[in-house]
Backbone as XML, in Angstrom:
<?xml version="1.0"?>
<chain id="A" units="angstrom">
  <residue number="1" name="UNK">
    <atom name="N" x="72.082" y="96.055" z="102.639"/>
    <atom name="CA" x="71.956" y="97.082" z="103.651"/>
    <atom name="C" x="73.214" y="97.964" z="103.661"/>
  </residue>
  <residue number="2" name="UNK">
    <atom name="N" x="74.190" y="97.587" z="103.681"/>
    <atom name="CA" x="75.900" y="97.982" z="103.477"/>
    <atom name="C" x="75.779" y="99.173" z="102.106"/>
  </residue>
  <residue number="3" name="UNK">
    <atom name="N" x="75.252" y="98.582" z="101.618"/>
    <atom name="CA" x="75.649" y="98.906" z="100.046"/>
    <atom name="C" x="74.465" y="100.294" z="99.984"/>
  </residue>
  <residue number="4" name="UNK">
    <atom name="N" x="73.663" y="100.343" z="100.811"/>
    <atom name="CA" x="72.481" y="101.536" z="100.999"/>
    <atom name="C" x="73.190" y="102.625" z="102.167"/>
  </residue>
  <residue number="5" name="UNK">
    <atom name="N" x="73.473" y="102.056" z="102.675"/>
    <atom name="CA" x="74.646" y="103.079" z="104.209"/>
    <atom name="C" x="75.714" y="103.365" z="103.299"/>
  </residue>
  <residue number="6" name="UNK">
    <atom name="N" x="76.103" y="103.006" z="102.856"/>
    <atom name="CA" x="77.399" y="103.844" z="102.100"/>
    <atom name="C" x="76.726" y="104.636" z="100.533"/>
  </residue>
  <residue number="7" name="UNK">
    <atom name="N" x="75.501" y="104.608" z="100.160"/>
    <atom name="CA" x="75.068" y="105.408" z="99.438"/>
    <atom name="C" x="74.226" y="106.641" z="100.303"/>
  </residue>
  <residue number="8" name="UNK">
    <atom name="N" x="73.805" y="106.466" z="100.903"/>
    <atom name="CA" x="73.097" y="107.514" z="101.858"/>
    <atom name="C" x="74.124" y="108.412" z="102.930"/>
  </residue>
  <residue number="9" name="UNK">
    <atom name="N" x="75.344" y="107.964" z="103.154"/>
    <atom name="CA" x="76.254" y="108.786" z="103.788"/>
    <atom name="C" x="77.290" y="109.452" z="102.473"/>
  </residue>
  <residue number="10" name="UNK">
    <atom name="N" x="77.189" y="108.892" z="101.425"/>
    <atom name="CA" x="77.565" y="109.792" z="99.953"/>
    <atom name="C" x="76.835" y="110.842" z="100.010"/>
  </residue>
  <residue number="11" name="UNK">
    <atom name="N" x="75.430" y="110.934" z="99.887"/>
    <atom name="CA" x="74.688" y="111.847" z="100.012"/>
    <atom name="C" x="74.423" y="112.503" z="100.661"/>
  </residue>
  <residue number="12" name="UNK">
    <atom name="N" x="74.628" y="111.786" z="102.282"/>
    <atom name="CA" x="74.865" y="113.340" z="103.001"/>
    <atom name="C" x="75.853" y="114.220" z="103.346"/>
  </residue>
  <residue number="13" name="UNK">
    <atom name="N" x="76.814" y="114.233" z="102.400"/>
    <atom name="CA" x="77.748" y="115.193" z="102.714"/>
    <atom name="C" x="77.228" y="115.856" z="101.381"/>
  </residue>
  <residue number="14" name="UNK">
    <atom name="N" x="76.127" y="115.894" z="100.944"/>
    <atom name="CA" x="75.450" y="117.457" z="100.270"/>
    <atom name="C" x="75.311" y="118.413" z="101.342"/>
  </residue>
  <residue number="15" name="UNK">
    <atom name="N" x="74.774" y="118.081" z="102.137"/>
    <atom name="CA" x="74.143" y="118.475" z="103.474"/>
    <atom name="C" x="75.333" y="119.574" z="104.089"/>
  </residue>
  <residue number="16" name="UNK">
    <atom name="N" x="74.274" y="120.454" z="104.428"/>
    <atom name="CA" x="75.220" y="121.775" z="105.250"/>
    <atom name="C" x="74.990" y="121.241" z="107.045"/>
  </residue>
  <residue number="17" name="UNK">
    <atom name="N" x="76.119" y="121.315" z="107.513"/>
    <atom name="CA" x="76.243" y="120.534" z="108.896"/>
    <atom name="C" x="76.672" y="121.522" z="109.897"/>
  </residue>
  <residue number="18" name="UNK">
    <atom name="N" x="76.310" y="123.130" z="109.129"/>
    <atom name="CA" x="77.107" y="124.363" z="110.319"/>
    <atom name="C" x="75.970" y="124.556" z="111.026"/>
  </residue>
  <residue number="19" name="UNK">
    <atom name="N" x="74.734" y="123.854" z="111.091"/>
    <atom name="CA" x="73.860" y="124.213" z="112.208"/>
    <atom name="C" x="73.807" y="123.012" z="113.523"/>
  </residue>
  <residue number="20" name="UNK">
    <atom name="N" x="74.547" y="121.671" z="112.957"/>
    <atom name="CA" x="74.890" y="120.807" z="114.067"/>
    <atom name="C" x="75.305" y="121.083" z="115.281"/>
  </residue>
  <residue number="21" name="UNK">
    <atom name="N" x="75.128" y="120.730" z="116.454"/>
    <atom name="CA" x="75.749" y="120.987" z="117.833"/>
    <atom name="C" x="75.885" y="119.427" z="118.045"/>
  </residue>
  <residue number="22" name="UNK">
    <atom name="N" x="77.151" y="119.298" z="118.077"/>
    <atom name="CA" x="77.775" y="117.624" z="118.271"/>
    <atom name="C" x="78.360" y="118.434" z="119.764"/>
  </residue>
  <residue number="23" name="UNK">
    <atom name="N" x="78.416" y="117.360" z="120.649"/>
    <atom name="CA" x="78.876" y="117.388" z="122.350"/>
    <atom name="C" x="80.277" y="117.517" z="122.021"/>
  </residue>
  <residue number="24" name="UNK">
    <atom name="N" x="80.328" y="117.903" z="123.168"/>
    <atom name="CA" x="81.994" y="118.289" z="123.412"/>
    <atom name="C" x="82.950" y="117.066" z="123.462"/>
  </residue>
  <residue number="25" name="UNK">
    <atom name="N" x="84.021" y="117.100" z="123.274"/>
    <atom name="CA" x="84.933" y="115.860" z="123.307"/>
    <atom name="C" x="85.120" y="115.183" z="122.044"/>
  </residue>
  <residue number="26" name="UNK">
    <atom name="N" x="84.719" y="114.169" z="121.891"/>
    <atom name="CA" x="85.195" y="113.471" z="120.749"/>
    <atom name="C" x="84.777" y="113.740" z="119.530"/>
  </residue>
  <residue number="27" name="UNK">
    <atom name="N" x="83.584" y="113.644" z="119.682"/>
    <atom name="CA" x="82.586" y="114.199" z="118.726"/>
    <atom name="C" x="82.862" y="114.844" z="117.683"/>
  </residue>
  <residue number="28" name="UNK">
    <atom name="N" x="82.980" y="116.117" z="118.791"/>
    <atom name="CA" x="83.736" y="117.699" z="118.395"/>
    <atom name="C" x="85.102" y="117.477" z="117.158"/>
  </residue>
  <residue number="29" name="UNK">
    <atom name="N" x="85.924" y="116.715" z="118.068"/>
    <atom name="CA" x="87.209" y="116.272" z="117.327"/>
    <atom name="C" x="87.051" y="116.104" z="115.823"/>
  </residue>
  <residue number="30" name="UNK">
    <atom name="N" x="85.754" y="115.107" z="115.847"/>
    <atom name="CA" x="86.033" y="113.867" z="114.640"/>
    <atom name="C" x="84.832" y="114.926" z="113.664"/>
  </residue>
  <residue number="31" name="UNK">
    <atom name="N" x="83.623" y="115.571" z="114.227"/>
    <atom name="CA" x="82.801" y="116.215" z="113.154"/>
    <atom name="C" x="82.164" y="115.231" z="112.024"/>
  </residue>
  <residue number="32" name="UNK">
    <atom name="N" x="80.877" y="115.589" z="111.586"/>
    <atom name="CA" x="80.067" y="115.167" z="111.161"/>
    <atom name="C" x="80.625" y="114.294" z="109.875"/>
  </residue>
  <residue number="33" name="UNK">
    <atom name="N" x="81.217" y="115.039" z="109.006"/>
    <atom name="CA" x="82.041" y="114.903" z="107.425"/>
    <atom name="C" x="82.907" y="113.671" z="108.317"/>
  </residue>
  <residue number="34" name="UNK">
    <atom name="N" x="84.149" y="113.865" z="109.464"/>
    <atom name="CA" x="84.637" y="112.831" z="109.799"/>
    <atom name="C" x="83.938" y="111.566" z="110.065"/>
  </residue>
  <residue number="35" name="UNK">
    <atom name="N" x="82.716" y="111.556" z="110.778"/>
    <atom name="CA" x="81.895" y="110.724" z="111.418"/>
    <atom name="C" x="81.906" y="109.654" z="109.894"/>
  </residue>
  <residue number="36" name="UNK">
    <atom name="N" x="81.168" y="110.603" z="109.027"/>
    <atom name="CA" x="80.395" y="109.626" z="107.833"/>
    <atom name="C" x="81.757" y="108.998" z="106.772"/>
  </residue>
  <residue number="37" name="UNK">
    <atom name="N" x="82.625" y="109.521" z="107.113"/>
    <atom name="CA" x="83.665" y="108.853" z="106.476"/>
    <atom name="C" x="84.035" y="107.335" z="107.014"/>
  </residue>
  <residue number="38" name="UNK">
    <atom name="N" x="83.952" y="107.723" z="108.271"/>
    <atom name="CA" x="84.216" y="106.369" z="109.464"/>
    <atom name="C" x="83.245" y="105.603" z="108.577"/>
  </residue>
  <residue number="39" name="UNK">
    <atom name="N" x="81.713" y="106.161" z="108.828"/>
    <atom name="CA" x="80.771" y="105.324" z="108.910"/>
    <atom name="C" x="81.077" y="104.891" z="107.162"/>
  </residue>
  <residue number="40" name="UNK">
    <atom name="N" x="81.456" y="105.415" z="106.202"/>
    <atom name="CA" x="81.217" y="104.500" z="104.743"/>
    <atom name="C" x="82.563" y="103.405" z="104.676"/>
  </residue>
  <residue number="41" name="UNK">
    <atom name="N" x="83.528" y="103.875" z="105.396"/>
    <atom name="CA" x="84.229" y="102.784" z="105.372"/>
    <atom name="C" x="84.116" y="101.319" z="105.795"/>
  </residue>
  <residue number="42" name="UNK">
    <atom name="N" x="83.300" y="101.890" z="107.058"/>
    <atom name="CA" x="82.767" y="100.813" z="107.840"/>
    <atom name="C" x="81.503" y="99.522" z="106.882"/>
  </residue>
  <residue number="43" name="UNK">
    <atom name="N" x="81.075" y="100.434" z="106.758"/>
    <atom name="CA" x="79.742" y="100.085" z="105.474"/>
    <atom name="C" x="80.570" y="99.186" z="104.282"/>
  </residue>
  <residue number="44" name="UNK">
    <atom name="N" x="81.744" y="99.921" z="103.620"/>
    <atom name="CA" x="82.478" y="99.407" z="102.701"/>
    <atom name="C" x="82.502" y="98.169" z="103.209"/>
  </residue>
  <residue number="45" name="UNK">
    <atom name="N" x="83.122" y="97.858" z="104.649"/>
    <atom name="CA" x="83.723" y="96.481" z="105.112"/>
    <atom name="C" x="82.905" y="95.601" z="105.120"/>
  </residue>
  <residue number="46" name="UNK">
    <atom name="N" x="81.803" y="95.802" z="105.705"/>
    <atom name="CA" x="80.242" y="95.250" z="105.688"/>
    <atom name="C" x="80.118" y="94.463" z="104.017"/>
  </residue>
  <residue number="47" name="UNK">
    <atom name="N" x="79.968" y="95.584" z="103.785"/>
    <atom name="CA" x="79.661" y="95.567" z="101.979"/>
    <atom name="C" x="80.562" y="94.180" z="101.641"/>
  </residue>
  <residue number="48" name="UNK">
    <atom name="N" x="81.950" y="94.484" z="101.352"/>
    <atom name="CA" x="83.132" y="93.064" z="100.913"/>
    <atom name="C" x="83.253" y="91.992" z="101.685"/>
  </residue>
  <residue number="49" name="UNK">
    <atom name="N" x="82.839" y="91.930" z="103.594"/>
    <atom name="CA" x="82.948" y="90.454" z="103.832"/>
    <atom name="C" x="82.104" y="89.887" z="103.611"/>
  </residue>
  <residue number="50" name="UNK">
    <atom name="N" x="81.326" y="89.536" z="103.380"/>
    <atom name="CA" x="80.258" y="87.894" z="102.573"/>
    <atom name="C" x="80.833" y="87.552" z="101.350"/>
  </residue>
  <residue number="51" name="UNK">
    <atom name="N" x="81.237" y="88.506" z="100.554"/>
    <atom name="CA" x="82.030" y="87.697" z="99.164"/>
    <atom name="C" x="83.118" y="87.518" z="99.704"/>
  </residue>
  <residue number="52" name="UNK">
    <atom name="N" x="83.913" y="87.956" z="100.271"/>
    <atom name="CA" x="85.319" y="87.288" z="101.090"/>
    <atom name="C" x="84.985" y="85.769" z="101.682"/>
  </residue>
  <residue number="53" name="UNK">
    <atom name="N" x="84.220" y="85.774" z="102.612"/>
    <atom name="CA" x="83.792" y="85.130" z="103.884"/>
    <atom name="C" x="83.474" y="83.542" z="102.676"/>
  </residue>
  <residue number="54" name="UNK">
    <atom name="N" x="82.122" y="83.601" z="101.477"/>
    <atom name="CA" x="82.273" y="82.836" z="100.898"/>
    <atom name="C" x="83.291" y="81.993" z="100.069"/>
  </residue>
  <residue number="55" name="UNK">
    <atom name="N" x="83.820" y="82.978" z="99.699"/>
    <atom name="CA" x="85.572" y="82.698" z="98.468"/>
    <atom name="C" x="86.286" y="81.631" z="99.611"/>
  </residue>
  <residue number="56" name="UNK">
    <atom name="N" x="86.458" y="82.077" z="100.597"/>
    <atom name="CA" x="87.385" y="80.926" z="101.973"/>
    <atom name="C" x="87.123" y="80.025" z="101.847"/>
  </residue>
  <residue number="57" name="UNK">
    <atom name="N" x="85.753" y="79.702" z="102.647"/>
    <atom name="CA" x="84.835" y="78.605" z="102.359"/>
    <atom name="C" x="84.587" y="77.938" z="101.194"/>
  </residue>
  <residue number="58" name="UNK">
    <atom name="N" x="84.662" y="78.046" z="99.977"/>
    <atom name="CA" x="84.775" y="77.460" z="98.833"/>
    <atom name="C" x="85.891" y="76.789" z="98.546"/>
  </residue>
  <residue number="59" name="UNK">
    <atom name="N" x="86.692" y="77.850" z="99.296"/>
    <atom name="CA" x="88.144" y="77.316" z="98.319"/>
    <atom name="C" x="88.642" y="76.412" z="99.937"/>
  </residue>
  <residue number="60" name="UNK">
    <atom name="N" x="88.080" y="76.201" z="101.087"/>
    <atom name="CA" x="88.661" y="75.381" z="102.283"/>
    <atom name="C" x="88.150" y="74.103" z="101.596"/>
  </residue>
  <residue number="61" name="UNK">
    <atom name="N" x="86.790" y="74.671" z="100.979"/>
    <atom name="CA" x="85.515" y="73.259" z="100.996"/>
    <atom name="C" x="86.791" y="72.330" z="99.584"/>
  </residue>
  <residue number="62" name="UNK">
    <atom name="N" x="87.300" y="73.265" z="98.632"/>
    <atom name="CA" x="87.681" y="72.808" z="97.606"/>
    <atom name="C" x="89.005" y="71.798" z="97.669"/>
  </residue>
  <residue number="63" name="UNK">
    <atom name="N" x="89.146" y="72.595" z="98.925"/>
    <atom name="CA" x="90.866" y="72.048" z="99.013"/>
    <atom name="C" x="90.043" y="70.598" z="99.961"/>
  </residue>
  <residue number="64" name="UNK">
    <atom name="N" x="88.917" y="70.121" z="100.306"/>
    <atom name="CA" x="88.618" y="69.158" z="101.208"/>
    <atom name="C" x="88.240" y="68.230" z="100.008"/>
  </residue>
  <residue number="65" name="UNK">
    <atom name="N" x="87.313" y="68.354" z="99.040"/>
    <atom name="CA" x="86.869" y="67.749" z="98.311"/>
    <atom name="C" x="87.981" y="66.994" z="97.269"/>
  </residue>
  <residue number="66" name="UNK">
    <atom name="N" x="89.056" y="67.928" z="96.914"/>
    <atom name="CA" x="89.970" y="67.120" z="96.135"/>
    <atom name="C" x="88.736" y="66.804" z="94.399"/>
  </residue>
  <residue number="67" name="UNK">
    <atom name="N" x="89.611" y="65.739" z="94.251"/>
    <atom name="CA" x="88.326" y="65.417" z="92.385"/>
    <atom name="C" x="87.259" y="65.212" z="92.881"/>
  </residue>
  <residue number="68" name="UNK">
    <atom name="N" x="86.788" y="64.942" z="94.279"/>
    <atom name="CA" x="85.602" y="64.541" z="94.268"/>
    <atom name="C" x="84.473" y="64.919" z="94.067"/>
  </residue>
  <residue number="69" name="UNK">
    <atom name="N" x="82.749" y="64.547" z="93.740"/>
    <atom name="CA" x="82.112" y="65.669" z="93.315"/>
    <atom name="C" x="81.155" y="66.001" z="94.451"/>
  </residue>
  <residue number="70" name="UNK">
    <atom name="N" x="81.252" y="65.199" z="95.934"/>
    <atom name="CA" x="81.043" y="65.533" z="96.682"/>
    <atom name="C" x="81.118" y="65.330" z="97.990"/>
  </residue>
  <residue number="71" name="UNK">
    <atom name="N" x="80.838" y="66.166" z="99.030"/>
    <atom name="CA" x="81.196" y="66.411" z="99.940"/>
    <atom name="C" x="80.806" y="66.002" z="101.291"/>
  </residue>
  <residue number="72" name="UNK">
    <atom name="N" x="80.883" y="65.212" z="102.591"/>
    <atom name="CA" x="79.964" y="65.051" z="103.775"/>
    <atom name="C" x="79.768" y="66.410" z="104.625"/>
  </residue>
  <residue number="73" name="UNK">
    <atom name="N" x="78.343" y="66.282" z="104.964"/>
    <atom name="CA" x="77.669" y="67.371" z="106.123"/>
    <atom name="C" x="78.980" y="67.998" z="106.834"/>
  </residue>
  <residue number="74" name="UNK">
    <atom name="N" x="80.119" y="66.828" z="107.263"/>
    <atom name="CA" x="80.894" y="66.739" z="108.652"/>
    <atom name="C" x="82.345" y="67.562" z="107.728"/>
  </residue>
  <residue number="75" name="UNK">
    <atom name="N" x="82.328" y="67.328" z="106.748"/>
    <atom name="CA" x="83.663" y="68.200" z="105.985"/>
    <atom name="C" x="83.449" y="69.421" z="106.014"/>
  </residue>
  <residue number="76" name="UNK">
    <atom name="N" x="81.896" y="69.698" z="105.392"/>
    <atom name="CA" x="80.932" y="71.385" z="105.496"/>
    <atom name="C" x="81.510" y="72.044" z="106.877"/>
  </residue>
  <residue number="77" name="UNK">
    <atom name="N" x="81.200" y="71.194" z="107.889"/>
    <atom name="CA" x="80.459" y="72.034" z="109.247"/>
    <atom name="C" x="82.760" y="72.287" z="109.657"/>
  </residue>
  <residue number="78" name="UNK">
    <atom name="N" x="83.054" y="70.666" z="108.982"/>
    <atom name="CA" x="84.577" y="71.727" z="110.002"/>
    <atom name="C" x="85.666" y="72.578" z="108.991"/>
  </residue>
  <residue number="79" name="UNK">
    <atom name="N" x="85.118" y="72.483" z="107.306"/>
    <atom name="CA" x="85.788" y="73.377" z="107.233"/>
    <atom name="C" x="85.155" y="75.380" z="107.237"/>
  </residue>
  <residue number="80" name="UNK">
    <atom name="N" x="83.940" y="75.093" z="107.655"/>
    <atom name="CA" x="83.253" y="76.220" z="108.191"/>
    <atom name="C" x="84.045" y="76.979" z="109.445"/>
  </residue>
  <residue number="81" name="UNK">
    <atom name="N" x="84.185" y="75.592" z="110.630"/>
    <atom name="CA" x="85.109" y="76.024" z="111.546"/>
    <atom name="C" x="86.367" y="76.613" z="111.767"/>
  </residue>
  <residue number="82" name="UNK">
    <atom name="N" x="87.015" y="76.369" z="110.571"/>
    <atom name="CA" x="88.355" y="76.712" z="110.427"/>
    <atom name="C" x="88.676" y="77.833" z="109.712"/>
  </residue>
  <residue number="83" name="UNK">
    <atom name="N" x="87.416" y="77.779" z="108.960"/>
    <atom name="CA" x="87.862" y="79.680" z="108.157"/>
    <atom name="C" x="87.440" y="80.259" z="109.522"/>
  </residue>
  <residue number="84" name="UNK">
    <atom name="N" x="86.228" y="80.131" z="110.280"/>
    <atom name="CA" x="85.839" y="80.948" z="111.312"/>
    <atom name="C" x="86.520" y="81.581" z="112.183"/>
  </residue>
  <residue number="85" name="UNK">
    <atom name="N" x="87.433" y="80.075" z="113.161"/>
    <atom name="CA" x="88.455" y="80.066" z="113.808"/>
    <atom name="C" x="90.219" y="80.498" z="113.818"/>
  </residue>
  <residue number="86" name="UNK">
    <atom name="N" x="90.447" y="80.184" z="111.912"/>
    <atom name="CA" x="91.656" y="80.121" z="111.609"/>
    <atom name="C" x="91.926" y="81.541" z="111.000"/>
  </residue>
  <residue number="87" name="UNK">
    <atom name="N" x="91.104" y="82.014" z="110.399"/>
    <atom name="CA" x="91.554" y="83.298" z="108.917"/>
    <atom name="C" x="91.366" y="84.159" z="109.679"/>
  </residue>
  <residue number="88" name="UNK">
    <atom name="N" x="92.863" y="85.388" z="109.105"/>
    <atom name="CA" x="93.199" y="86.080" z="109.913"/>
    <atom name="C" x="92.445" y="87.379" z="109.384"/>
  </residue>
  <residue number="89" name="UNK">
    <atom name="N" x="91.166" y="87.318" z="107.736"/>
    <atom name="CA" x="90.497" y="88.378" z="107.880"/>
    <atom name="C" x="89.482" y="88.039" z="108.706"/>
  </residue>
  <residue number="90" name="UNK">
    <atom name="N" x="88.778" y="86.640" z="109.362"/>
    <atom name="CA" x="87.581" y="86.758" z="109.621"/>
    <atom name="C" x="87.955" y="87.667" z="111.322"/>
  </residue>
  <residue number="91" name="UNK">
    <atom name="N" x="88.955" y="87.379" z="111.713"/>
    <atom name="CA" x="89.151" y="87.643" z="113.095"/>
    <atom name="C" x="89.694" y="89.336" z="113.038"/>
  </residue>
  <residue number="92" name="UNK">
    <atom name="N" x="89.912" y="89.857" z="111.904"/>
    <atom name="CA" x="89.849" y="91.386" z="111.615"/>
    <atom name="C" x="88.615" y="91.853" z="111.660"/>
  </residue>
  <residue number="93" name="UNK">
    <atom name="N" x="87.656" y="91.068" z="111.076"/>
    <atom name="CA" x="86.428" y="91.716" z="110.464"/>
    <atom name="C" x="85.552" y="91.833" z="111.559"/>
  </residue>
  <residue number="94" name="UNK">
    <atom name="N" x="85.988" y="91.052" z="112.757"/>
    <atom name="CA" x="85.361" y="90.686" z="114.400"/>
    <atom name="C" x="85.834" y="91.629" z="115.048"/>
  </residue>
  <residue number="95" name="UNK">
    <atom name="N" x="87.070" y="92.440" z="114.704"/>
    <atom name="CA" x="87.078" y="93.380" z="115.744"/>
    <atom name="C" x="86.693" y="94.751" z="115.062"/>
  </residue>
  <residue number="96" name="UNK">
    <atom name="N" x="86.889" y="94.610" z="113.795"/>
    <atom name="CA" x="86.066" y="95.833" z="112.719"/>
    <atom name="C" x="84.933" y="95.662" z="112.990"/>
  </residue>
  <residue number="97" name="UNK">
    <atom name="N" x="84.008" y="95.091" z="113.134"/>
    <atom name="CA" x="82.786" y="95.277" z="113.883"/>
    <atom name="C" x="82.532" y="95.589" z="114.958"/>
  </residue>
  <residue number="98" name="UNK">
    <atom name="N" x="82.896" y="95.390" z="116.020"/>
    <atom name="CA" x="83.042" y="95.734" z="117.220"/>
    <atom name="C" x="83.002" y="97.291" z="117.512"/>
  </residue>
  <residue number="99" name="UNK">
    <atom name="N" x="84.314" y="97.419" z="116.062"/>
    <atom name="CA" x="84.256" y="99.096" z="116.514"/>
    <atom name="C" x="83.404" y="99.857" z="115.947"/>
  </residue>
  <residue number="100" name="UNK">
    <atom name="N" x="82.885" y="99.078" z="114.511"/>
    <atom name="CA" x="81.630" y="99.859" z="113.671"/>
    <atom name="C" x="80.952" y="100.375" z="114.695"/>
  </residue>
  <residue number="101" name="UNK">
    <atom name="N" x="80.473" y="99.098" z="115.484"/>
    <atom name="CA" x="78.997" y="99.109" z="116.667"/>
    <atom name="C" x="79.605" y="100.468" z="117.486"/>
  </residue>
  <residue number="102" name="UNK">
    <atom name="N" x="80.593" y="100.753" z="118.124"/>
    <atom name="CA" x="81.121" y="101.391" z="118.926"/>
    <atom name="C" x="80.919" y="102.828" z="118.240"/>
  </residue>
  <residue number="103" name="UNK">
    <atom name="N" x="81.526" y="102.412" z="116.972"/>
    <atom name="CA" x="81.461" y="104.171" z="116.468"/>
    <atom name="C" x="79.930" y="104.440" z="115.779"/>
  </residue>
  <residue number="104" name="UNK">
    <atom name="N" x="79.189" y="103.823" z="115.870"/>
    <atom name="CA" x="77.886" y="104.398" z="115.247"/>
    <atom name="C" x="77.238" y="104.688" z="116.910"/>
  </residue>
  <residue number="105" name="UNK">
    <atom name="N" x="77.599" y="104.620" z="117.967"/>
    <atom name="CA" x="76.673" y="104.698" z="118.892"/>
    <atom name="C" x="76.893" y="106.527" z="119.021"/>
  </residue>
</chain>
């Protein structure tokens, strides 16, 4: 979905945007071309955390497992918790969302 929002806001800056009427205030400020820049970056971020988000988790799960070739349910679920809780991109990517939501409204 990420990876389609940041191809479709590529494409619309083909688009002629001098017939837009964006509201006064912020809007105004930031302009359409600004808007979709926000928005592909945002998309970008979207796009790179799940391969981030997994790589943690692999490498928490890896550092739990040691030689072994496998792992209990209860190692899964807390080192799940600790990238969740502990990593300082997942708790970026929580407030980078926050503002995605904020700036697409």
């Amino acid at each position: 979905v990420s990876l389609t929002e940041l191809v479709v806001c590529i494409l619309a800056f083909q688009e002629d945007f001098s017939q837009c009427q964006l509201p006064e205030g912020f809007a105004q400020k930031v302009g359409m071309r600004g808007w979709l820049k926000g928005q592909m970056g945002f998309a970008w971020l979207h796009f790179i955390f799940p391969p981030y988000l997994q790589h943690e988790l692999l490498r928490k799960l890896g550092q739990r497992a040691g030689a072994r070739a496998e792992i209990s349910q209860k190692e899964v679920k807390e080192s799940f918790h600790e990238v969740f809780l502990e990593d300082i991109g997942v708790c970026f990517y929580v407030f980078a969302w926050v503002a995605s939501f904020a700036w697409s409204m």
